[in-house]
N, C-alpha and C positions, 0 to 999 in steps of 0.2 A: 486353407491358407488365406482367402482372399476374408474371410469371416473373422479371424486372427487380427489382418490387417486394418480392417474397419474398427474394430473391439480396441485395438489399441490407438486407433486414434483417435474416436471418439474420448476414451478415458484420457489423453493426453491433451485433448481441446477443452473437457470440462475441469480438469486439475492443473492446467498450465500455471496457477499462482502459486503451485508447489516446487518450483523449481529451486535448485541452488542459489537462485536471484537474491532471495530472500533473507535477510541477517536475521538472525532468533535473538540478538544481543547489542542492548543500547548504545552502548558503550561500545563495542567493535566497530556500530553502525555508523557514529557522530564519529570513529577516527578515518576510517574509510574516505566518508563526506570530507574530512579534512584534506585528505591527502588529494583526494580528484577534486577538490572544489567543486561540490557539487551541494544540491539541497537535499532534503529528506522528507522520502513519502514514510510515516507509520504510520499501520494498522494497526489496531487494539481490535482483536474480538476473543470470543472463547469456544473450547473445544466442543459445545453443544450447544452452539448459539447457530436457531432455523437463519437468523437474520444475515449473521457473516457467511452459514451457508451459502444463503440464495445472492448475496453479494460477488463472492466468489466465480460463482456457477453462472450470475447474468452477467457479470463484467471484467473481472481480473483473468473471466476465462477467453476476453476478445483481443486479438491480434493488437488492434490498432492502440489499446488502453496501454498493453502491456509493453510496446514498443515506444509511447508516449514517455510513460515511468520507468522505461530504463534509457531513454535519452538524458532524460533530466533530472532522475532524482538517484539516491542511494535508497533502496527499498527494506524498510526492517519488518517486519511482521513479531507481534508478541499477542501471545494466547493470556490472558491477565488466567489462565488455571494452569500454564505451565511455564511461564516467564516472569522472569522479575519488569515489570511495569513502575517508571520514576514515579515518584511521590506526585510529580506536576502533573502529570497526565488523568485525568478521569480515565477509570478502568470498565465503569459499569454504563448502561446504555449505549451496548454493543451495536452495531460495529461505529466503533470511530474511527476518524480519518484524522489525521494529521500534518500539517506541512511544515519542515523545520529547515532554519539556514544551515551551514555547514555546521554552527557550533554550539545544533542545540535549541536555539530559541525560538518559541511559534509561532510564527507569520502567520497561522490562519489552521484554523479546526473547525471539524461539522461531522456530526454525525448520521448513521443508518442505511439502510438500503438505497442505494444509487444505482439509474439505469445508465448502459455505459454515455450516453447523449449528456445524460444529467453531470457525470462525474466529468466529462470535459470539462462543462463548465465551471466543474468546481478545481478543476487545475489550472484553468483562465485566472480564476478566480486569485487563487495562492501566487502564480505566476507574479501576478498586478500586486500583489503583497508583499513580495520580494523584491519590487523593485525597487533600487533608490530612490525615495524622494527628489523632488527639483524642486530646490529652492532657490 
C-alpha cells in the first residue's frame, strides 16, 4: 500500500501540469481571462517534443511555479499536433512561452527549456510588461 502511495505521488509531482488548470482552447482561454481579469500564461509545445518534456518534468512539475501561474495568469496549454494554434503565434521552436493581457495581445514571449529559477524571471519579466506605462 505504502509502495502504491509513493508510485502515485511521485506520477502526480512529475505530471502536475496536466491538471484541469489547463484550457486546450484559445478562444475559451482569452474569455475566461476576460471574465476574472486576469492575464494569460500559453504554452506551445508538441506531443513528442524531448524539450516541452524536460520543461514540464523540470518546472511546471514545481509547487511554487505552478501556484505562481495560477495566482496570476489563466493558463492555456496548445500541443500545435493537437490544437488549433492562432495564425500570431510561432508554433515551431518548441517550447514557447507566451504572456498575454486579458484580450489577447503579447506583452512578452521567449522560448525553450527554462529552469524553474530561470522561468521566475521570465514572469518578473512579463509581469514588468504588463504594467502600465507612467507617463
Amino acid at each position: 500500500m505504502k509502495r502504491l502511495f509513493l508510485i502515485l505521488l511521485i506520477v502526480t509531482t512529475l505530471f502536475g501540469y496536466e491538471t484541469d488548470s489547463w484550457i486546450h482552447d484559445y478562444e475559451k482561454g482569452v474569455a475566461l481571462a476576460q471574465k476574472e481579469h486576469k492575464n494569460i500564461y500559453l504554452f506551445i509545445g508538441a506531443d513528442k517534443c524531448r524539450f516541452c518534456k524536460m520543461f514540464k518534468e523540470k518546472t511546471l512539475s514545481q509547487k511554487a511555479v505552478m501556484d505562481r501561474l495560477h495566482q496570476d495568469y489563466i493558463l492555456i496549454y496548445l500541443s500545435r499536433d493537437r490544437h488549433i494554434v492562432p495564425d500570431k503565434f510561432e508554433k515551431f521552436g518548441a517550447p514557447r512561452h507566451y504572456f498575454l493581457d486579458q484580450n489577447g495581445k503579447i506583452l512578452y514571449g521567449t522560448f525553450g527549456v527554462l529552469e524553474p529559477s530561470g522561468f521566475f524571471t521570465v514572469l518578473d519579466e512579463a509581469d514588468l510588461m504588463a504594467m502600465p506605462s507612467q507617463q
